[in-house]
C-alpha distance (Angstrom), angle and dihedral (degrees) to the residues before:
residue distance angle dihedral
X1 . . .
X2 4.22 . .
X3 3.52 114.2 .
X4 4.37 111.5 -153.7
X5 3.45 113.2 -169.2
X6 3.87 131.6 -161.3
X7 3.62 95.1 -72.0
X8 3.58 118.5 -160.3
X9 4.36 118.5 -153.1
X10 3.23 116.0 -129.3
X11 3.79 100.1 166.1
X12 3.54 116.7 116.8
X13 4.77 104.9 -149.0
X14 3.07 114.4 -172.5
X15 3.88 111.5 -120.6
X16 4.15 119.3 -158.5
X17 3.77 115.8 -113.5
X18 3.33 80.3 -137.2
X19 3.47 108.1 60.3
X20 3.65 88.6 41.0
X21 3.64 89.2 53.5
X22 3.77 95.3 49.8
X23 3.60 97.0 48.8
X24 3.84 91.3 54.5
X25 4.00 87.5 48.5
X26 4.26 86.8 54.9
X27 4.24 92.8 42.2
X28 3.96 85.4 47.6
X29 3.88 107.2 40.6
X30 3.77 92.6 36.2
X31 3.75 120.6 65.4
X32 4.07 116.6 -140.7
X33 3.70 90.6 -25.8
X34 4.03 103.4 110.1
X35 3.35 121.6 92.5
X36 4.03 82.3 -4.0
X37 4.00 116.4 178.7
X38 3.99 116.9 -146.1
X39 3.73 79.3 -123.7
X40 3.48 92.1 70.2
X41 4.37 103.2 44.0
X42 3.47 121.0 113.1
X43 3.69 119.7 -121.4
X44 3.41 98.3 -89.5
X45 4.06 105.9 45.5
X46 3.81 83.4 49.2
X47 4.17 98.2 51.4
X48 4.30 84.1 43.7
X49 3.89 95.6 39.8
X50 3.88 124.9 114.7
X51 3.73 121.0 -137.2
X52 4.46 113.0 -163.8
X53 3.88 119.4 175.1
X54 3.52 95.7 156.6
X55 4.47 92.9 98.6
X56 3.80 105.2 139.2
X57 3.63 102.2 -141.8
X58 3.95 124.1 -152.4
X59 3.71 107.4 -141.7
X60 4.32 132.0 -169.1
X61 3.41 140.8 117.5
X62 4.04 143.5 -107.4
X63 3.67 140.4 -155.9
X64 3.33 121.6 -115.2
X65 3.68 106.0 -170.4
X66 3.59 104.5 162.2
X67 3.73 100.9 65.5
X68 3.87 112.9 154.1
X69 3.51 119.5 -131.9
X70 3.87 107.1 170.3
X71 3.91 108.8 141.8
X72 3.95 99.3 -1.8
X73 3.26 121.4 -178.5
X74 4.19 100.0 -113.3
X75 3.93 114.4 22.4
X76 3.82 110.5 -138.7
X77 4.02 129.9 -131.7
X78 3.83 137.6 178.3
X79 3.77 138.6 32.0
X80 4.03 136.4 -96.3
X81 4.01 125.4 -176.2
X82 4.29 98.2 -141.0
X83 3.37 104.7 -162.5
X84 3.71 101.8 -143.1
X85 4.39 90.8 40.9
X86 4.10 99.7 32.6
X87 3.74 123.9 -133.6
X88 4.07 122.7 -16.4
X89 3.90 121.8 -173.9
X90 3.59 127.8 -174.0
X91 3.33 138.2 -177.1
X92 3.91 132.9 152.4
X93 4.09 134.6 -136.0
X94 4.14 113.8 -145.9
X95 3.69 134.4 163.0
X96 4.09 125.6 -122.2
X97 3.48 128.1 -143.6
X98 3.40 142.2 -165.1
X99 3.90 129.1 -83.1
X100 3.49 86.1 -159.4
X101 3.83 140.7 17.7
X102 3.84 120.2 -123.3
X103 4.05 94.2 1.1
X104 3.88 116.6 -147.7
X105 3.79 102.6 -127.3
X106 3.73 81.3 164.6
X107 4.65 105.7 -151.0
X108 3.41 110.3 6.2
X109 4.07 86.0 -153.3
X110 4.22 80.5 58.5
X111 3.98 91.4 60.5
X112 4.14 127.0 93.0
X113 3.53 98.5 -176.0
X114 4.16 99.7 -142.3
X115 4.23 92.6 -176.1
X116 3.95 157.4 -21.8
X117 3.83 108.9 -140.3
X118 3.88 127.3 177.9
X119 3.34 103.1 -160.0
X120 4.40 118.5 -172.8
X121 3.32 116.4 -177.0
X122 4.11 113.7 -130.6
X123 3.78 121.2 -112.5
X124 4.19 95.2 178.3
X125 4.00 137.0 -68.0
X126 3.56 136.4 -138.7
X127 4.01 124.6 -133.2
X128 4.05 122.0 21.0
X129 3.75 136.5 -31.0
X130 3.62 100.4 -118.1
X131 3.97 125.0 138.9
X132 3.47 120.5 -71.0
X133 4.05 136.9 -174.9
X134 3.76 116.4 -118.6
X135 3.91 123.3 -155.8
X136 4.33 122.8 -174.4
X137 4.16 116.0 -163.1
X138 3.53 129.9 -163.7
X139 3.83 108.2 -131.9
X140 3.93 116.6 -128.7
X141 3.96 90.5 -175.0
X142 3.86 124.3 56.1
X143 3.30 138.5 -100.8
X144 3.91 105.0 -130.0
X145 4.12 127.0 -162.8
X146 3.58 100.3 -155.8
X147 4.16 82.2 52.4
X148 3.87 117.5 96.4
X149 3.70 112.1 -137.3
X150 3.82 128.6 -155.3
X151 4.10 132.4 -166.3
X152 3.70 93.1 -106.7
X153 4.21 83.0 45.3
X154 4.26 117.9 128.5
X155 3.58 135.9 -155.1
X156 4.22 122.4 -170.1
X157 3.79 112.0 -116.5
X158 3.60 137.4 163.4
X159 3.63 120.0 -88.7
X160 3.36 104.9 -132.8
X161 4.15 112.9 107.4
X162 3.97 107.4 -128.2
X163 3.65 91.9 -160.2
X164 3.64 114.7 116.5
X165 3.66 115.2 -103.3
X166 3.93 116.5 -99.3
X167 4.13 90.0 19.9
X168 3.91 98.8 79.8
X169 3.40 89.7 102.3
X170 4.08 124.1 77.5
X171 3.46 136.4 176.3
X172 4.16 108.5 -149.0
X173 3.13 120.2 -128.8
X174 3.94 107.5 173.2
X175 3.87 88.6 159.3
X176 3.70 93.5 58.0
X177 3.60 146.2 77.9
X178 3.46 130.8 -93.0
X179 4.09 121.9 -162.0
X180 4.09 122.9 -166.1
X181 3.86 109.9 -170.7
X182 3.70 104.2 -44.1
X183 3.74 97.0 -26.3
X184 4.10 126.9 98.6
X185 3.28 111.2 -154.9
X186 4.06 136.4 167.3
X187 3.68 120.0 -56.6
X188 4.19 106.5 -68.1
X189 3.60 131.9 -180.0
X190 4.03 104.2 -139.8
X191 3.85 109.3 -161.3
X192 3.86 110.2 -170.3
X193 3.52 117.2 -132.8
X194 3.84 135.5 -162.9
X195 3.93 116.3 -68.0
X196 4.08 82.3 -137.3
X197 3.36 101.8 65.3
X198 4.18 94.0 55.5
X199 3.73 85.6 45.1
X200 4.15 84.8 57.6
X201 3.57 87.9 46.3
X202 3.99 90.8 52.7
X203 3.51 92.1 41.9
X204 3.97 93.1 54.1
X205 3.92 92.6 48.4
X206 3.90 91.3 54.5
X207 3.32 103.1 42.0
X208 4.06 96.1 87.2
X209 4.40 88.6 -114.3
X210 3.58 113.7 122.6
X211 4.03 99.6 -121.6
X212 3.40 85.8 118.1
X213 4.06 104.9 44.8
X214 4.05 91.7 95.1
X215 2.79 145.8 -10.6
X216 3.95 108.1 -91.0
X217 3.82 82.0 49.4
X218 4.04 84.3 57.5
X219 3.95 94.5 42.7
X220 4.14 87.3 61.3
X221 3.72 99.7 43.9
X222 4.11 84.5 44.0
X223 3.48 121.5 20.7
X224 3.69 110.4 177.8
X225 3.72 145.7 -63.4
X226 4.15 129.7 -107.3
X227 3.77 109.0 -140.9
X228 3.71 108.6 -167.3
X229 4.18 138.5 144.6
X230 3.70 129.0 -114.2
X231 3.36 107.5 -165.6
X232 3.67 118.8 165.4
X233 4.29 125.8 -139.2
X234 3.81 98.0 -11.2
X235 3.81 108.7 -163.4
X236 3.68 124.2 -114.0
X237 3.67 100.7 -89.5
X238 3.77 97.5 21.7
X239 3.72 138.6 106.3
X240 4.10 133.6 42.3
X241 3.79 135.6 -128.9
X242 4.12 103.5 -138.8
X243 3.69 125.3 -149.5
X244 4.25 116.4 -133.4
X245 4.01 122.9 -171.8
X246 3.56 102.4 -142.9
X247 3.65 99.7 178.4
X248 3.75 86.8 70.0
X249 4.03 116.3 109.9
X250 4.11 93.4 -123.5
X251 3.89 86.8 50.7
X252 3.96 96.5 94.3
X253 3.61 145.2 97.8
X254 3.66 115.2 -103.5
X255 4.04 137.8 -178.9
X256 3.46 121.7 -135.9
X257 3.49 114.0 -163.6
X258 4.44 134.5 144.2
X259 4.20 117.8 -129.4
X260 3.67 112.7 -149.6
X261 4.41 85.6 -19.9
X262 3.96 96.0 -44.8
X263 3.75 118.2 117.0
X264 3.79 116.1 -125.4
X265 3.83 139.8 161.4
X266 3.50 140.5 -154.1
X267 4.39 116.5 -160.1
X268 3.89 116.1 -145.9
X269 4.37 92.0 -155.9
X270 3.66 126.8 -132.4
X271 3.45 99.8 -161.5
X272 4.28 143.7 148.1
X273 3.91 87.3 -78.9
X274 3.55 98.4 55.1
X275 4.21 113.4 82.8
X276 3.75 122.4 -126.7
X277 3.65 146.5 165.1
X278 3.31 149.8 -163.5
X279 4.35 122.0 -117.5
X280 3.85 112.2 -163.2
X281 3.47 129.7 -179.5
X282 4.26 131.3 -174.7
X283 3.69 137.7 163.8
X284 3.44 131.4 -154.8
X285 3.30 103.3 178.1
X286 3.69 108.7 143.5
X287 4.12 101.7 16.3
X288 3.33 128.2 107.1
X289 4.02 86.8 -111.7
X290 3.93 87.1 75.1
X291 3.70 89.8 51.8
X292 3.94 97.4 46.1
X293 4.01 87.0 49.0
X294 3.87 92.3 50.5
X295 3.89 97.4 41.8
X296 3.86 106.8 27.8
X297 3.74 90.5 -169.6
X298 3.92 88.3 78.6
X299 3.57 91.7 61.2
X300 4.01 86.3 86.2
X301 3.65 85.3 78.1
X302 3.92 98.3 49.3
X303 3.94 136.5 -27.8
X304 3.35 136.7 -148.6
X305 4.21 146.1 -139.2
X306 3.79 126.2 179.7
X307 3.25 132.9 -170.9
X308 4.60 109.3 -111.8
X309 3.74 91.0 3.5
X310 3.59 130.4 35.4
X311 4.42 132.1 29.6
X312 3.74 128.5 -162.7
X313 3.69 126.1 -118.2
X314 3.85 140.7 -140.9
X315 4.16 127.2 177.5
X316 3.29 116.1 -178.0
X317 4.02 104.7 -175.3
X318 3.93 89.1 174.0
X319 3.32 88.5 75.1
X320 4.07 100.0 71.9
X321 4.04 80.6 60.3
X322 3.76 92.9 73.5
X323 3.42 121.9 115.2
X324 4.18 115.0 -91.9
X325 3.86 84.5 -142.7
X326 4.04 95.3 61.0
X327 3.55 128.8 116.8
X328 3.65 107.7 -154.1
X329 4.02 111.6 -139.9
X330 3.80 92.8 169.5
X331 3.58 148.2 14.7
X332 3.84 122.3 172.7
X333 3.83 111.6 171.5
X334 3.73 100.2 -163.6
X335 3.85 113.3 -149.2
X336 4.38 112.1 -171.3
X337 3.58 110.9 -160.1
X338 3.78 133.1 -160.1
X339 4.32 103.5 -110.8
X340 3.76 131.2 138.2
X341 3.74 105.0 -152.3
X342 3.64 108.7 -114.1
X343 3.69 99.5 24.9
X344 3.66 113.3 121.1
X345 3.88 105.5 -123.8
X346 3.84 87.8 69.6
X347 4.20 118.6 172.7
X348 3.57 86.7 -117.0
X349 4.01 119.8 -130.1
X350 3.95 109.5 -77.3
X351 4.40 132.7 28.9
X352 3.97 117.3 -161.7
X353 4.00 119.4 -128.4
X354 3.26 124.1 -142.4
X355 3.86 142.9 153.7
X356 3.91 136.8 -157.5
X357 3.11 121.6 -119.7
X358 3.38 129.6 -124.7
X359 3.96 106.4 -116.1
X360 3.70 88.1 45.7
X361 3.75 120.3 36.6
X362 3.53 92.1 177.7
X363 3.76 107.4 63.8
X364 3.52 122.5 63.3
X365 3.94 123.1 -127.1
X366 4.38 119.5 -156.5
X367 3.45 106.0 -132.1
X368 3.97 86.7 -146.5
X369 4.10 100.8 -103.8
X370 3.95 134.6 82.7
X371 4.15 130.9 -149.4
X372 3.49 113.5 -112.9
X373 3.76 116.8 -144.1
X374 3.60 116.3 -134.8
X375 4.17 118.7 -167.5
X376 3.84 93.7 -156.7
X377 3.59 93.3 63.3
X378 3.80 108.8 18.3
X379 3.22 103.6 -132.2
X380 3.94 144.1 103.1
X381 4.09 111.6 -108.0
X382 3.79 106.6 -154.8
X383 3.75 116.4 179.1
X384 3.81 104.8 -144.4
X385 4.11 95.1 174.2
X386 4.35 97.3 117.8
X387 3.42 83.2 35.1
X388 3.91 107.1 54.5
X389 4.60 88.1 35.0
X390 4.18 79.5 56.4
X391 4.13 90.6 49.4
X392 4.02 92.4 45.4
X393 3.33 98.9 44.5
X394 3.94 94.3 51.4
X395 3.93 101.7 -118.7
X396 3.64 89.0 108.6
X397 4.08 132.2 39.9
X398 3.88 115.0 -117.9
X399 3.48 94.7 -126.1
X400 3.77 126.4 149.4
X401 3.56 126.7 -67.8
X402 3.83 124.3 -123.4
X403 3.80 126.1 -153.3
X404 3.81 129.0 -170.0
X405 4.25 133.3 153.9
X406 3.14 105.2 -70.9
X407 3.85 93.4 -121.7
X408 3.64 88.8 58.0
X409 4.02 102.5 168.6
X410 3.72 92.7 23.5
X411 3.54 111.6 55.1
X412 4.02 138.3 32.6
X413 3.54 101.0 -120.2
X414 3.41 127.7 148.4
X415 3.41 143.0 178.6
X416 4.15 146.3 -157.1
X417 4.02 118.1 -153.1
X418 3.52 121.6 -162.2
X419 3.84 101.0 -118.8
X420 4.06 121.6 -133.8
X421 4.14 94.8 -84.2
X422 3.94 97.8 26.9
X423 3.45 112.6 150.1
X424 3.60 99.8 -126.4
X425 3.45 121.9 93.9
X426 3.99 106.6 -92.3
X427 3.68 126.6 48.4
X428 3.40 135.1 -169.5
X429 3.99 121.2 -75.7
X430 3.99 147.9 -177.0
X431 3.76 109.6 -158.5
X432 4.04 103.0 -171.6
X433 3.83 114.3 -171.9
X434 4.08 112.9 -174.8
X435 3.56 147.2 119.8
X436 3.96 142.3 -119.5
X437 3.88 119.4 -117.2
């Protein structure tokens, strides 16, 4: 079972001026004709209308291995072995700040610290909910705004693991409920942490230094924690990357502790001002991924899009052979993907598109639409009709076209296309339906 929570975007793609400027030049000039369903064509542009399906696509995959995930929307945790991708293990860095500056913890002799907890509140996961081992890191290096950070991105911490003995293990539950005191509140994982590190936190704030007088005081004296997995010999099959908002107010760490037999709390804050970023890891070593990204002529077989690391590719030069004339009225690239419904590595429900442009072939431009997955058919449905009238009337480049999950640093999606001369029984298709003026 994959849970998909409400995901929010974040990503900033860069779109061409362009583009944008050449689609609103085809909406304005031409009435009722983009994005135009057969549905909607009047008697006599659907008796004089051509129909073509016969586009041979060229189909592979890249790397993309300099994703940024800076501030995403969902931070990621845990590890799952896919058995068609290999292993993938996540984990994110992320500052804490205070809730409040220069806390009164009152005597420090007073104070019976009860707990540390670093609780994240769940957003979703992809693969199974089997056991896995959680590890927490103090940084020793900071995290900086004006940095850019990428998945394969490292900080410096200190080795020792602040979870608590004897609660490194945890069984997620995303679907569950999760209870603190006499409050129930949305879903959390709470990781346990070590009982010393609050009493160095209560020791700081009462010792008359100013660590604790703001919050860029804070941010030097502690920089940050790593939250990763280490889960050893995952099965084929096994394991699940989960999703966490962190920007949510119960996402913090918080010390629970009783002066002189009264229960108190003081909240460490995880909030929009504090930096973060996701660290991702996969190997392909030994699937047929690897071999598709070294030799792109094996991508007729299958292709191939993952979530952090790697994006599916179509070229269709057929398309430049259209006639300059044409109005396009539809334009349904058709992409079949390899799924059994109800297995848990499932394609998820939408892919981006994008291009690059020509001048700069290492950004990545949105071409304004997204595929819709639909679980009767298996396949993505991308309507390519703006797109395609842009290409053949020369205000935009046919160059290839790039597709990823949607949720590209936020999620672990991942997806398998049938390629143009799969074996199985669908392949990809354009179906173009328009007419020559």
């Amino acid at each position: 079972m994959n849970i998909h929570g409400n995901y929010s975007w974040r990503k900033v793609i860069r779109l061409s001026a362009t583009f944008l400027l050449g689609l609103f030049l085809i909406v304005s000039c031409k009435k009722k004709e983009s994005g135009l369903g057969l549905n909607t064509l009047d008697s006599n542009a659907l008796l004089n209308s051509i129909q073509t399906d016969t586009f041979s696509l060229i189909t592979y995959t890249i790397l993309d291995d300099s994703v940024i995930t800076k501030d995403p929307a969902f931070s990621v945790l845990g590890s799952y072995n896919d058995p068609k991708f290999g292993p993938m293990n996540a984990g994110f860095y992320t500052q804490l700040r205070l809730s409040g500056v220069n806390p009164n913890f009152g005597d420090p002799m007073t104070i019976v610290i009860d707990s540390l907890m670093l609780g994240l509140e769940y957003s979703g996961y992809y693969g199974d909910l089997s056991d896995q081992t959680l590890e927490v890191f103090e940084l020793t290096e900071s995290i900086s705004k004006d940095s850019t950070y990428y998945a394969f991105s490292t900080l410096s911490y200190n080795p020792t693991n602040l979870v608590e003995p004897g609660f490194e293990t945890f069984s997620p539950d995303p679907g569950g409920i999760t209870v603190i005191g006499e409050d129930t509140v949305d879903t959390q994982l709470r990781i346990r942490l070590k009982n010393s590190l609050a009493q160095t936190f209560i020791d700081e704030a009462t010792n008359g230094g100013t660590n604790f007088a703001s919050n860029d005081n804070f941010l030097q004296f502690f920089k940050g924690l790593y939250v990763r997995v280490n889960n050893t010999a995952q099965a084929s099959g096994t394991g699940a990357i989960f999703y966490f908002n962190l920007n949510d107010a119960l996402s913090k760490m918080t010390i629970y502790y009783k002066q002189d037999g009264e229960s108190k709390k003081y909240d460490f804050v995880i909030n929009s001002e504090c930096v973060d970023f996701n660290h991702v890891e996969v190997d392909y070593t030994g699937k047929d991924i690897q071999q598709v990204i070294s030799t792109p002529s094996e991508g007729k077989d299958a292709f191939y899009s993952q979530s952090f690391i790697s994006r599916a590719v179509v070229s269709i030069p057929g398309i430049s052979n259209l006639p300059k004339n044409a109005v396009i009225h539809r334009a349904d690239l058709n992409l079949p993907v390899q799924y059994q419904t109800g297995t848990k590595y499932s394609p998820g429900f939408e892919v981006s598109v994008v291009i690059r442009p020509e001048n700069d072939p290492y950004s990545l431009s949105s071409i304004g639409v997204f595929g819709a997955y639909d679980a009767t058919k298996k396949h993505f449905s991308v309507n390519l009709s703006a797109y395609l009238q842009s290409v053949i009337s020369g205000l935009t480049p046919n160059t290839e076209l790039i597709f990823s999950p949607r949720y590209f640093v936020t999620s672990a999606d991942r997806i398998i296309f049938n390629g143009q001369e799969t074996d199985n029984k669908k392949q990809p298709q354009l179906i173009i339906t328009y007419t020559k003026y």
